[in-house]
N, CA, C and O atoms as a Tripos MOL2 file, in Angstrom:
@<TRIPOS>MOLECULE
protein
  280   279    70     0     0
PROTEIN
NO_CHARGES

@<TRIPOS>ATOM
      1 N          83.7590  100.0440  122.0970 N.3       1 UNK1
      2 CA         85.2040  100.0710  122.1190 C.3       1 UNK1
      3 C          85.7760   98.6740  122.3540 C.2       1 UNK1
      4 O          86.8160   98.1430  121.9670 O.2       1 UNK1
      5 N          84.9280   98.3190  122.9890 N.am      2 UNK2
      6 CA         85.5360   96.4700  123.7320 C.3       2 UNK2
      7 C          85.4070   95.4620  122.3050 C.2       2 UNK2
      8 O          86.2130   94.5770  122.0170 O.2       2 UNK2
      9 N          84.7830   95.6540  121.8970 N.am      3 UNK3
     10 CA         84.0900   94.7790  120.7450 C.3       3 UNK3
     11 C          85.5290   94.9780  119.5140 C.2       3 UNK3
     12 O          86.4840   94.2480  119.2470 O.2       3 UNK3
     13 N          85.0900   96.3030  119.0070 N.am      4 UNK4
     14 CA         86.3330   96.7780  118.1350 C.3       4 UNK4
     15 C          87.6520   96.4730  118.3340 C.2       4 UNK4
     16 O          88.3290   96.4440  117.3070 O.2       4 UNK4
     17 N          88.4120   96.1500  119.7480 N.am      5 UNK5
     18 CA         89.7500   95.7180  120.2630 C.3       5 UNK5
     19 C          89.2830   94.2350  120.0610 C.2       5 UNK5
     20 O          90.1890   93.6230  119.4960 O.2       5 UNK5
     21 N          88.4760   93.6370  120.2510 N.am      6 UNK6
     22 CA         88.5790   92.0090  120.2360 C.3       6 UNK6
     23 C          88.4910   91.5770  118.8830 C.2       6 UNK6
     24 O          89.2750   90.7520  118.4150 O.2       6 UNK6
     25 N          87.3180   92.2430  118.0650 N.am      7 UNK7
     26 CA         87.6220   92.3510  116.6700 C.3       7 UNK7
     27 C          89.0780   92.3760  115.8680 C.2       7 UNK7
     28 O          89.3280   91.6760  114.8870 O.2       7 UNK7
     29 N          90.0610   93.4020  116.5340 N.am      8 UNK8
     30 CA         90.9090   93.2740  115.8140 C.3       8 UNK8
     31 C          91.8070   92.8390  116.0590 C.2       8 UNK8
     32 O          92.5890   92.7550  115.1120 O.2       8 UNK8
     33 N          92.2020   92.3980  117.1500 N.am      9 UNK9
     34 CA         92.8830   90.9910  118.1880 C.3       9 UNK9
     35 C          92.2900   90.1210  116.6980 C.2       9 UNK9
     36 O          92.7990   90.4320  115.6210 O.2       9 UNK9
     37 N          91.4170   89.2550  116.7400 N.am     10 UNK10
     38 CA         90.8840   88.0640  116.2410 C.3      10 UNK10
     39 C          91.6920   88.3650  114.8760 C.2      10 UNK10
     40 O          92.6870   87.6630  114.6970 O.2      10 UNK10
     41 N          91.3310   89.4780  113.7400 N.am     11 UNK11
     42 CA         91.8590   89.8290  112.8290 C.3      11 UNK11
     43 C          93.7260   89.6090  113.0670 C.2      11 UNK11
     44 O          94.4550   89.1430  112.1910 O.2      11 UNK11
     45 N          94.0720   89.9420  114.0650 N.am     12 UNK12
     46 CA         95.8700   89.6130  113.8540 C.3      12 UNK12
     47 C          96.0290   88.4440  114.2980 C.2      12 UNK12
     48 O          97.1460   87.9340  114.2120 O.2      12 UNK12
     49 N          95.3420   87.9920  114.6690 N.am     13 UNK13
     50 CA         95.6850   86.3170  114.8770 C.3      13 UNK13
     51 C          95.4550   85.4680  113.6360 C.2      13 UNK13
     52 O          96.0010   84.3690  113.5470 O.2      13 UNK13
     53 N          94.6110   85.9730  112.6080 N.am     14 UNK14
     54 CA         94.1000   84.8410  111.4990 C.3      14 UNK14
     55 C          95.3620   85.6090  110.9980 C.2      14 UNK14
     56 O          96.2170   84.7350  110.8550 O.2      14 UNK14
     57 N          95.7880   86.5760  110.7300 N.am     15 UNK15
     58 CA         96.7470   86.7560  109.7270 C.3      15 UNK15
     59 C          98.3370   86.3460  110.2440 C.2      15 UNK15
     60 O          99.2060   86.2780  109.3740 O.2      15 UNK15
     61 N          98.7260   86.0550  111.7850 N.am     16 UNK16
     62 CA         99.6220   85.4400  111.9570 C.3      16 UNK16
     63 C          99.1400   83.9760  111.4770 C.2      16 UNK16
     64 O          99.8470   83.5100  110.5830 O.2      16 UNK16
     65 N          97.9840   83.1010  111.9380 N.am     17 UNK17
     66 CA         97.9390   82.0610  111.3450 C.3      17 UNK17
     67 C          98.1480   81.5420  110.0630 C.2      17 UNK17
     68 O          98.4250   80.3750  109.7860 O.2      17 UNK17
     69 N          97.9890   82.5310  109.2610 N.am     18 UNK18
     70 CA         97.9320   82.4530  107.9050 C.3      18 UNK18
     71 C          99.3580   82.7440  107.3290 C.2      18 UNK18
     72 O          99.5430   82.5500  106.1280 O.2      18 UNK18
     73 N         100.3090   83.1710  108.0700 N.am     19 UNK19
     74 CA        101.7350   83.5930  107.9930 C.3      19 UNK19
     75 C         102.5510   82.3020  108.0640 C.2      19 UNK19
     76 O         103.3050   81.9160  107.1710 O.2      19 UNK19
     77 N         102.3100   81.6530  109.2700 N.am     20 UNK20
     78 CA        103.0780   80.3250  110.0140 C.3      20 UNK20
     79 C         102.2520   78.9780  108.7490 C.2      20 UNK20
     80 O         102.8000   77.9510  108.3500 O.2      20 UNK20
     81 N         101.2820   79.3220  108.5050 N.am     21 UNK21
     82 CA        100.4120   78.3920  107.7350 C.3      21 UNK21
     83 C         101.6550   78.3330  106.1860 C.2      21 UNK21
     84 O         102.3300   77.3600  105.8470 O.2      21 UNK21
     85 N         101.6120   79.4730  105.6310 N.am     22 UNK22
     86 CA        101.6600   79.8370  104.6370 C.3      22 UNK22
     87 C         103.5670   79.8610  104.2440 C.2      22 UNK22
     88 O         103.9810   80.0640  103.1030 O.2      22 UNK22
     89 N         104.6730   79.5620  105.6880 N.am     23 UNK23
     90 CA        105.7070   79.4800  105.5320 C.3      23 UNK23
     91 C         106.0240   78.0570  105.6960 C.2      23 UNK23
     92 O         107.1340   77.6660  105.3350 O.2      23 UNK23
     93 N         105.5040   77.5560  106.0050 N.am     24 UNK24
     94 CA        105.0680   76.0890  106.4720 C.3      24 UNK24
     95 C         104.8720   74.9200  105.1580 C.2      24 UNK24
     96 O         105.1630   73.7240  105.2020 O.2      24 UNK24
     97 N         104.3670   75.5850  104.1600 N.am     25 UNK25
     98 CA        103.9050   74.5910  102.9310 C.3      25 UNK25
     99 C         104.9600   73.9020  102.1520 C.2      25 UNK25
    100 O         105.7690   74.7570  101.7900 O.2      25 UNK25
    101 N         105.2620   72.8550  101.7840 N.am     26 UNK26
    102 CA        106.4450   72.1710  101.2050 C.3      26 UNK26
    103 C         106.5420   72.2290   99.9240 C.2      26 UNK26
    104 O         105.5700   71.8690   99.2590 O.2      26 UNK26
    105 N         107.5530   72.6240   99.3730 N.am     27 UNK27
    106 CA        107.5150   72.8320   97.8110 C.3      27 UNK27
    107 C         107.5080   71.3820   96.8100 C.2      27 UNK27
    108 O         108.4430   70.6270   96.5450 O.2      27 UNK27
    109 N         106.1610   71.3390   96.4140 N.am     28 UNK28
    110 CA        106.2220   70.1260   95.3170 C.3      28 UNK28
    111 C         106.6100   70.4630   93.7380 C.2      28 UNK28
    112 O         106.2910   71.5350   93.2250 O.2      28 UNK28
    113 N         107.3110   69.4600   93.0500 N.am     29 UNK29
    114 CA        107.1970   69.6930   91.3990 C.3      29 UNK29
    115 C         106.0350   68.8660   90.9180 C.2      29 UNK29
    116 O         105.4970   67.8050   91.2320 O.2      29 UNK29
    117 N         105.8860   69.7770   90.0540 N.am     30 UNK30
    118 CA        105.1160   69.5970   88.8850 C.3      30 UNK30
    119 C         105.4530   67.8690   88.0610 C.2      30 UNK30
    120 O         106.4270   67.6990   87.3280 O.2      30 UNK30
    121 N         104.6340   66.9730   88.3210 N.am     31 UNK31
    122 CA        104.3350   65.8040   87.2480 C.3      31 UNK31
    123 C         104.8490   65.5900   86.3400 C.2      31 UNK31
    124 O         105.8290   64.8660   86.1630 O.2      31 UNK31
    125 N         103.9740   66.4870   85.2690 N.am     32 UNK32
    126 CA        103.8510   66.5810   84.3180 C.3      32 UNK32
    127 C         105.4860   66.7580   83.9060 C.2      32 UNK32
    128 O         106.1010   65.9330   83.2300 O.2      32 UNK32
    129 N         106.1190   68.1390   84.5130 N.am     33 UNK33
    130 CA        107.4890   67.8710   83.8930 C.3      33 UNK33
    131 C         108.5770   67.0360   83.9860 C.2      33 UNK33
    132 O         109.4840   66.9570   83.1570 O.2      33 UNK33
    133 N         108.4520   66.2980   85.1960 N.am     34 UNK34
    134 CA        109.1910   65.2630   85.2890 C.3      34 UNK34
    135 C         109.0190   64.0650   84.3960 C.2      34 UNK34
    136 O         110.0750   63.5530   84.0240 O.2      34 UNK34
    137 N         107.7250   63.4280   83.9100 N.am     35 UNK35
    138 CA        107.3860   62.7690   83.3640 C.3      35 UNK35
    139 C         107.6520   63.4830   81.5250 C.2      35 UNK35
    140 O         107.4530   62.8210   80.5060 O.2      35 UNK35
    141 N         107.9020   64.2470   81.5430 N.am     36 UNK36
    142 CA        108.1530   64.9790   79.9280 C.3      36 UNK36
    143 C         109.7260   64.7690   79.7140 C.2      36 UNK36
    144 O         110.3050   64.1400   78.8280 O.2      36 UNK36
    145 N         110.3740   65.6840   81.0940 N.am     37 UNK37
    146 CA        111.6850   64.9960   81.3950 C.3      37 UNK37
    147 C         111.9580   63.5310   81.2130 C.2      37 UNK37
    148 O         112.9410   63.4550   80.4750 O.2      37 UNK37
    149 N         111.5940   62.4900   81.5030 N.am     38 UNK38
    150 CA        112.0130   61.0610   81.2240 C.3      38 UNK38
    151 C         111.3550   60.6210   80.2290 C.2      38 UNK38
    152 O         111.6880   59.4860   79.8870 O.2      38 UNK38
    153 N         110.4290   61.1670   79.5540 N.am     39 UNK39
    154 CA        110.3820   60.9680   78.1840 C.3      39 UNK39
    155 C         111.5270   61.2570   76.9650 C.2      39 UNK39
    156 O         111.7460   60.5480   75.9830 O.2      39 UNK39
    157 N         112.2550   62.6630   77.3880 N.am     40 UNK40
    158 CA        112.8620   63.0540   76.1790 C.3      40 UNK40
    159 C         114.4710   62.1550   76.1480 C.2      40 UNK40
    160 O         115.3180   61.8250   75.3170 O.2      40 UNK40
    161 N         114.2110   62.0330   77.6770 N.am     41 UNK41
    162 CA        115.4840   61.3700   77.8530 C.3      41 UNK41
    163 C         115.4340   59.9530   76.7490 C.2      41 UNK41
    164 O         116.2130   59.6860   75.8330 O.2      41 UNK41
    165 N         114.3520   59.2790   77.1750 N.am     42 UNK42
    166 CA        114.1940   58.1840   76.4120 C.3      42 UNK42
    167 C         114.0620   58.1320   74.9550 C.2      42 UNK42
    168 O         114.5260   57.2160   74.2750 O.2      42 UNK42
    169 N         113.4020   59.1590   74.4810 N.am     43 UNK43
    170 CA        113.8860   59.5220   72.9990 C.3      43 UNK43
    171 C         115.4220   59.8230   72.7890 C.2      43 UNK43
    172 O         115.6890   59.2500   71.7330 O.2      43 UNK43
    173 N         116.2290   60.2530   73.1230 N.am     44 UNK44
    174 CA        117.7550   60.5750   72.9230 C.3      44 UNK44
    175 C         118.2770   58.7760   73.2010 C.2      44 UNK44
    176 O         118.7460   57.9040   72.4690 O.2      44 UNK44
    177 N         117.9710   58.8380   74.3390 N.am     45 UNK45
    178 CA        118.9470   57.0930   74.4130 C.3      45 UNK45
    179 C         118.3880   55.9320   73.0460 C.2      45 UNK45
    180 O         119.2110   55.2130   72.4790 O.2      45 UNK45
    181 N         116.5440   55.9150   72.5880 N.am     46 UNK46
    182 CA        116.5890   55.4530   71.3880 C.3      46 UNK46
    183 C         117.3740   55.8910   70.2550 C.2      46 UNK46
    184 O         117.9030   55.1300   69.4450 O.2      46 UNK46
    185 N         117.4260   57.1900   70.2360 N.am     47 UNK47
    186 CA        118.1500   57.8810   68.7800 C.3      47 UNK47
    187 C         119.2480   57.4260   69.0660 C.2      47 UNK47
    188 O         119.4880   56.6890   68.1100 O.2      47 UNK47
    189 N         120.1020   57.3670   69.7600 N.am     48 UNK48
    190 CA        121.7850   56.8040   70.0990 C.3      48 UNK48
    191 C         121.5750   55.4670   70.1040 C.2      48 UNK48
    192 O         122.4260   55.3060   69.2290 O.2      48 UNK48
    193 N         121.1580   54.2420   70.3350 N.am     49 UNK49
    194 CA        120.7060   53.4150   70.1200 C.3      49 UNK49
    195 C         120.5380   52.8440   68.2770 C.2      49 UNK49
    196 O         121.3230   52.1010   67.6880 O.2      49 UNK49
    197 N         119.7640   53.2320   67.9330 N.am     50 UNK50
    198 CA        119.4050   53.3480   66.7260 C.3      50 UNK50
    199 C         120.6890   54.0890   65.6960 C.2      50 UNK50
    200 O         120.9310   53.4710   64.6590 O.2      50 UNK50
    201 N         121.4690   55.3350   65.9550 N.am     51 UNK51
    202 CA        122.5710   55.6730   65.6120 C.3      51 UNK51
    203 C         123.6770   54.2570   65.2020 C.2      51 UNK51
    204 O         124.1340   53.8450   64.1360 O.2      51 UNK51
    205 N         123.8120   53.7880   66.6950 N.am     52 UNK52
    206 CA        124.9490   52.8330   67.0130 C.3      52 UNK52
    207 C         124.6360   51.6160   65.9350 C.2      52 UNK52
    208 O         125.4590   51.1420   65.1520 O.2      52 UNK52
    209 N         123.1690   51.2000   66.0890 N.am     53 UNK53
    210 CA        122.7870   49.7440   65.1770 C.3      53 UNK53
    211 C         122.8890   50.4760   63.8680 C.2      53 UNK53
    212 O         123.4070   49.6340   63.1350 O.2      53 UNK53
    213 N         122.7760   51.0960   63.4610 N.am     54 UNK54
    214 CA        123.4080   51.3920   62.1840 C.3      54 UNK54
    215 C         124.6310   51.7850   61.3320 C.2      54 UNK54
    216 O         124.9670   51.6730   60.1540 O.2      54 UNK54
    217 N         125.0930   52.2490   62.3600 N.am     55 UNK55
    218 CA        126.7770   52.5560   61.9420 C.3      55 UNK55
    219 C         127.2130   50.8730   61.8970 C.2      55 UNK55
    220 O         127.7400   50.3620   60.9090 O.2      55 UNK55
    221 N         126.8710   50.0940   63.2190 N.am     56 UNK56
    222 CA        126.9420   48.4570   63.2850 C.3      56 UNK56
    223 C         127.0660   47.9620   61.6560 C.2      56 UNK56
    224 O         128.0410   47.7650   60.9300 O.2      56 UNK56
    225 N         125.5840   47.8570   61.4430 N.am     57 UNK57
    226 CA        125.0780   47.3210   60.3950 C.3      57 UNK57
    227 C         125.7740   48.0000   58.6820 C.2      57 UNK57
    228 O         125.9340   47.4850   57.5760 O.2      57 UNK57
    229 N         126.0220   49.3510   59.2500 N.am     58 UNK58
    230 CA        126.7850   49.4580   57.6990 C.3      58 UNK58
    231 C         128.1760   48.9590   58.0110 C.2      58 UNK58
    232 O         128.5800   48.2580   57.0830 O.2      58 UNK58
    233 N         128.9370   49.0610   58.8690 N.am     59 UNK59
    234 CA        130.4910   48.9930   59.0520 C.3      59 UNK59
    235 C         130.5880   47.3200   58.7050 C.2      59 UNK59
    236 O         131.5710   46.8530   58.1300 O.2      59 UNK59
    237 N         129.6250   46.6300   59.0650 N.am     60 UNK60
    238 CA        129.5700   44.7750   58.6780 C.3      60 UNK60
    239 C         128.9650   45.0490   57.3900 C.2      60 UNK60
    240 O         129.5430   44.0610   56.9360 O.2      60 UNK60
    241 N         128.4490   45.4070   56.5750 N.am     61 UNK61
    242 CA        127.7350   45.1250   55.7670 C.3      61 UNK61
    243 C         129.1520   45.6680   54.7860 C.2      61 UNK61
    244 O         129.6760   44.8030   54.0840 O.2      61 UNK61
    245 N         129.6830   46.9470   54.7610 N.am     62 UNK62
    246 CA        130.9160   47.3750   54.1840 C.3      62 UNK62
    247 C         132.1160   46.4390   53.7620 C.2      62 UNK62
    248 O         132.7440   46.2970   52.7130 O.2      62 UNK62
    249 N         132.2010   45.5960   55.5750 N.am     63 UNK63
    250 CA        133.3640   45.2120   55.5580 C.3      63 UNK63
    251 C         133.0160   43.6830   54.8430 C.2      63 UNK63
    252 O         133.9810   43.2070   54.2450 O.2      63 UNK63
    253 N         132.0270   43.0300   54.8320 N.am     64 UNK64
    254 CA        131.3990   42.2070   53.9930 C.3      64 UNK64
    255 C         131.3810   42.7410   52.5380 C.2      64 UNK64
    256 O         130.4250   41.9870   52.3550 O.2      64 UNK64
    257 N         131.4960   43.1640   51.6810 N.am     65 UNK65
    258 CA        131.1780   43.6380   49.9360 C.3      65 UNK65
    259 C         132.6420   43.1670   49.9400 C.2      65 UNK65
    260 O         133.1070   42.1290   49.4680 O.2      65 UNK65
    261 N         133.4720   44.5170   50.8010 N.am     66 UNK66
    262 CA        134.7910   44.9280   50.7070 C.3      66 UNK66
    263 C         135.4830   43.6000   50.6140 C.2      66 UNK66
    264 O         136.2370   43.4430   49.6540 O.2      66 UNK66
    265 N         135.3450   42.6910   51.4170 N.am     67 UNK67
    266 CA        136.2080   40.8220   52.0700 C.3      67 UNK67
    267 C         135.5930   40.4560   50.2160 C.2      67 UNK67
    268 O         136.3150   40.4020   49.2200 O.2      67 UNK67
    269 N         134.5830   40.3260   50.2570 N.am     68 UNK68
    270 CA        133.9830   39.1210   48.9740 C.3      68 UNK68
    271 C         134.5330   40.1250   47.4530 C.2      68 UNK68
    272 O         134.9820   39.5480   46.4630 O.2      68 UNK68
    273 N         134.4260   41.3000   47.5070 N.am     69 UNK69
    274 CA        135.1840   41.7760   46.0640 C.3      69 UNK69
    275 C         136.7120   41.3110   45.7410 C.2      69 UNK69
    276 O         137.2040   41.0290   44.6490 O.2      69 UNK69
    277 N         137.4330   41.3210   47.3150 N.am     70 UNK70
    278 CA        138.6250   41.5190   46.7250 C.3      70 UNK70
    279 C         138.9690   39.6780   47.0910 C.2      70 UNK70
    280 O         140.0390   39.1710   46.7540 O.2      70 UNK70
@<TRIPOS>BOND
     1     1     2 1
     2     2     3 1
     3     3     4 2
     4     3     5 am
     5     5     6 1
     6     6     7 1
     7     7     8 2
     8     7     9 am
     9     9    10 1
    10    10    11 1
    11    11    12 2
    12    11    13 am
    13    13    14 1
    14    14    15 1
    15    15    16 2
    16    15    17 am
    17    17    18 1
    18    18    19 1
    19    19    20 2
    20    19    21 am
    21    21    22 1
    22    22    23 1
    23    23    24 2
    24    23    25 am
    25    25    26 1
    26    26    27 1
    27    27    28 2
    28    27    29 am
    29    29    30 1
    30    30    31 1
    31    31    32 2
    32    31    33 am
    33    33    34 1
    34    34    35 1
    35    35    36 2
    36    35    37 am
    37    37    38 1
    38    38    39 1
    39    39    40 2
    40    39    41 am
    41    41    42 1
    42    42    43 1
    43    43    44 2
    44    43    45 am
    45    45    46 1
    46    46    47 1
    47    47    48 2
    48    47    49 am
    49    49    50 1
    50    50    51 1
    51    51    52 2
    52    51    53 am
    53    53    54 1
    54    54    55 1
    55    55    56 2
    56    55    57 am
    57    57    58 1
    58    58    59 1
    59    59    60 2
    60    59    61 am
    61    61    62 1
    62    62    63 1
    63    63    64 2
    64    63    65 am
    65    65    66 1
    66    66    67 1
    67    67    68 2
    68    67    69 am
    69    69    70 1
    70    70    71 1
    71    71    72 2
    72    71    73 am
    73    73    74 1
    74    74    75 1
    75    75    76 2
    76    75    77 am
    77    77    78 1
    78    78    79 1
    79    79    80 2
    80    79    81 am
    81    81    82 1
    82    82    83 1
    83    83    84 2
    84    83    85 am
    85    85    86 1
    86    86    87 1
    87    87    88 2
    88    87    89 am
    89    89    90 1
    90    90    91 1
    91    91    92 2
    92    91    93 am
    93    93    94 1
    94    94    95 1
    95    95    96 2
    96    95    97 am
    97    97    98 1
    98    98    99 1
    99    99   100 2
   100    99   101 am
   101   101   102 1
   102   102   103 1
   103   103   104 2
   104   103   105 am
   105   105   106 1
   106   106   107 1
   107   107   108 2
   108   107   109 am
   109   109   110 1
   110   110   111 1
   111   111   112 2
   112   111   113 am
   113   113   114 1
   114   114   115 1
   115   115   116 2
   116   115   117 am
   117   117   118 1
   118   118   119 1
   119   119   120 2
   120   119   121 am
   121   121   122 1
   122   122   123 1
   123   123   124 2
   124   123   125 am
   125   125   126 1
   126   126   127 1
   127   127   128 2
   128   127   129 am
   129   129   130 1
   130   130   131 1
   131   131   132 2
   132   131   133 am
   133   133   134 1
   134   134   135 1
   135   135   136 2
   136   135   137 am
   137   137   138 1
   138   138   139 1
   139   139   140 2
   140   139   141 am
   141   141   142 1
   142   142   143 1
   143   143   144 2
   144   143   145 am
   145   145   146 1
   146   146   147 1
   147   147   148 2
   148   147   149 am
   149   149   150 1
   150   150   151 1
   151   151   152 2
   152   151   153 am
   153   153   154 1
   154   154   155 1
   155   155   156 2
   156   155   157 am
   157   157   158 1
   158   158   159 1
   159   159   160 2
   160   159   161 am
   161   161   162 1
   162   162   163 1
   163   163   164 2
   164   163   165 am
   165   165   166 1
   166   166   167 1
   167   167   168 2
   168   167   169 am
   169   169   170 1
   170   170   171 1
   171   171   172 2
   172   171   173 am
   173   173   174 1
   174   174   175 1
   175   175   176 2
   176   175   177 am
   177   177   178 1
   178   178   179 1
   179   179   180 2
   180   179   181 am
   181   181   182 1
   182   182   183 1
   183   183   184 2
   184   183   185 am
   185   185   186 1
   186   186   187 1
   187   187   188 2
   188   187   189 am
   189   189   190 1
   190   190   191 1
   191   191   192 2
   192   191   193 am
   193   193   194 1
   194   194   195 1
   195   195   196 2
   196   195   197 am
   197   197   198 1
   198   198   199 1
   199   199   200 2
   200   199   201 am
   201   201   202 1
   202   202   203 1
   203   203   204 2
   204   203   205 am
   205   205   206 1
   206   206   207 1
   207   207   208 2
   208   207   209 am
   209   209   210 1
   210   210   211 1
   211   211   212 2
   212   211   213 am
   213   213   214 1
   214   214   215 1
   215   215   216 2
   216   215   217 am
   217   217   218 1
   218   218   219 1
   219   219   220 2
   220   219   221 am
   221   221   222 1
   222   222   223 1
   223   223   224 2
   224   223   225 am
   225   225   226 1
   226   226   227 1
   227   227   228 2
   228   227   229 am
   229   229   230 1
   230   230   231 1
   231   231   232 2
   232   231   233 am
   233   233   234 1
   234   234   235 1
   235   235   236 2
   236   235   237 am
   237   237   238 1
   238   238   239 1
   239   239   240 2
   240   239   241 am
   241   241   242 1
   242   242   243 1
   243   243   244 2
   244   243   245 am
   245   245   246 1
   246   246   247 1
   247   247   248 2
   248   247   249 am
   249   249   250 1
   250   250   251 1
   251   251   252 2
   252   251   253 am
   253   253   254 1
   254   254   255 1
   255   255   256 2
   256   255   257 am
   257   257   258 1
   258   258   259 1
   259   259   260 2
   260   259   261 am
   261   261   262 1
   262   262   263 1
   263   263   264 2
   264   263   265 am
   265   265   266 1
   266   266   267 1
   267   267   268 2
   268   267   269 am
   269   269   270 1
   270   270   271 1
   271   271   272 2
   272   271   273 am
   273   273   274 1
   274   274   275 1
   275   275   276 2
   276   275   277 am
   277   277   278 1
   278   278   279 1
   279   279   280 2
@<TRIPOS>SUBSTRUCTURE
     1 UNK1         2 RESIDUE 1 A UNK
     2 UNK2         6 RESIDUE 1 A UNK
     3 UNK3        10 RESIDUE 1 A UNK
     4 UNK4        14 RESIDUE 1 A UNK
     5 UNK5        18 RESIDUE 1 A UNK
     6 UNK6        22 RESIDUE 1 A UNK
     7 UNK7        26 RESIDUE 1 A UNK
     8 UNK8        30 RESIDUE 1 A UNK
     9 UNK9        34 RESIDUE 1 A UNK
    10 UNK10       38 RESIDUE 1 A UNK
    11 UNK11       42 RESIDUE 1 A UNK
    12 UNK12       46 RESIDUE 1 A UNK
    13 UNK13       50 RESIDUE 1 A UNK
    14 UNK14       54 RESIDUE 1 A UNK
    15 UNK15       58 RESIDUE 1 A UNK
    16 UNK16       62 RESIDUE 1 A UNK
    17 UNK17       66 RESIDUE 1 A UNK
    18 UNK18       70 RESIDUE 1 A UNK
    19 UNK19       74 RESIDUE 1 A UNK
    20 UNK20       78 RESIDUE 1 A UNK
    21 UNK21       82 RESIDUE 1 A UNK
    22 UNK22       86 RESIDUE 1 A UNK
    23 UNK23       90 RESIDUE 1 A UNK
    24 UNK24       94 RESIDUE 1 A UNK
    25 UNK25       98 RESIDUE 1 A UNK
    26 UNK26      102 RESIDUE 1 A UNK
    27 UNK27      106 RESIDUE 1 A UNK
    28 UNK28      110 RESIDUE 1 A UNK
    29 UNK29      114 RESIDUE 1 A UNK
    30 UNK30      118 RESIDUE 1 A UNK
    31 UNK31      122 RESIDUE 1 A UNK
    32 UNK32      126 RESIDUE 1 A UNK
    33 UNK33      130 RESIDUE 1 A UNK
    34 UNK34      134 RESIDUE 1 A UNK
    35 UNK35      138 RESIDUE 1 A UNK
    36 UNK36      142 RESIDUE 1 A UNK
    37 UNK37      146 RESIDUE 1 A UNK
    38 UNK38      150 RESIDUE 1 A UNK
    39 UNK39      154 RESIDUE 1 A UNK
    40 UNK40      158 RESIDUE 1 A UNK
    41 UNK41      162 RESIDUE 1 A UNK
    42 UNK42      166 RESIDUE 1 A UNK
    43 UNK43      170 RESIDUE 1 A UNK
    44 UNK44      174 RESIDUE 1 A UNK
    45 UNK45      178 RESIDUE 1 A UNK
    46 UNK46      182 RESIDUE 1 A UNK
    47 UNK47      186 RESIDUE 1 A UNK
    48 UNK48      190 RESIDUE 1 A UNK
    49 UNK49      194 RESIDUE 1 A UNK
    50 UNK50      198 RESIDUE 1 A UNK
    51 UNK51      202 RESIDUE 1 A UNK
    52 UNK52      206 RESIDUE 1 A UNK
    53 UNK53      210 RESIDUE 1 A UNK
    54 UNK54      214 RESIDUE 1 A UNK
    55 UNK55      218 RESIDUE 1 A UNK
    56 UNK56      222 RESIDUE 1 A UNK
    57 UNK57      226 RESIDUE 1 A UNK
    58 UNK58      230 RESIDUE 1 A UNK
    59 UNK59      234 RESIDUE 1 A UNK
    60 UNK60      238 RESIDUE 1 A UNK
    61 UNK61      242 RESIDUE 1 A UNK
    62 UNK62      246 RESIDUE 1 A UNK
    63 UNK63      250 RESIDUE 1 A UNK
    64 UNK64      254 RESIDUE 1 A UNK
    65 UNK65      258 RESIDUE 1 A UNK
    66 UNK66      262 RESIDUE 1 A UNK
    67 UNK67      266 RESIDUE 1 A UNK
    68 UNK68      270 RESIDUE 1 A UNK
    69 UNK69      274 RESIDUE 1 A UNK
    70 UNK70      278 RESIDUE 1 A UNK
């Protein structure tokens, strides 16, 4: 009988430990998506980038034909 009560004493103590353990853990993110995240970002700011130097380059190149025709 003595054995069986200390037995299961020991048993509610690992599972409170494992409670306080287990509320205790700090929530990390994931790497990988952060790093996917500042990738795509960086694809959009090239494409806008690249957008802009070209609207640039035709709006001078336009307004250049347009000046020398007339």
């Amino acid at each position: 009988m003595n054995k069986n009560n200390l037995h299961t004493k020991q048993i509610n103590q690992d599972l409170e430990r494992n409670k306080s353990i287990g509320s205790n853990k700090i929530k990390t993110t994931n790497v990988n998506i952060l790093l996917n995240r500042v990738r795509l970002d960086q694809k959009k700011t090239l494409r806008k980038r690249v957008y802009f130097s070209l609207s640039i380059i035709f709006s001078i190149s336009f307004l250049a034909i347009y000046l020398s025709i007339k």
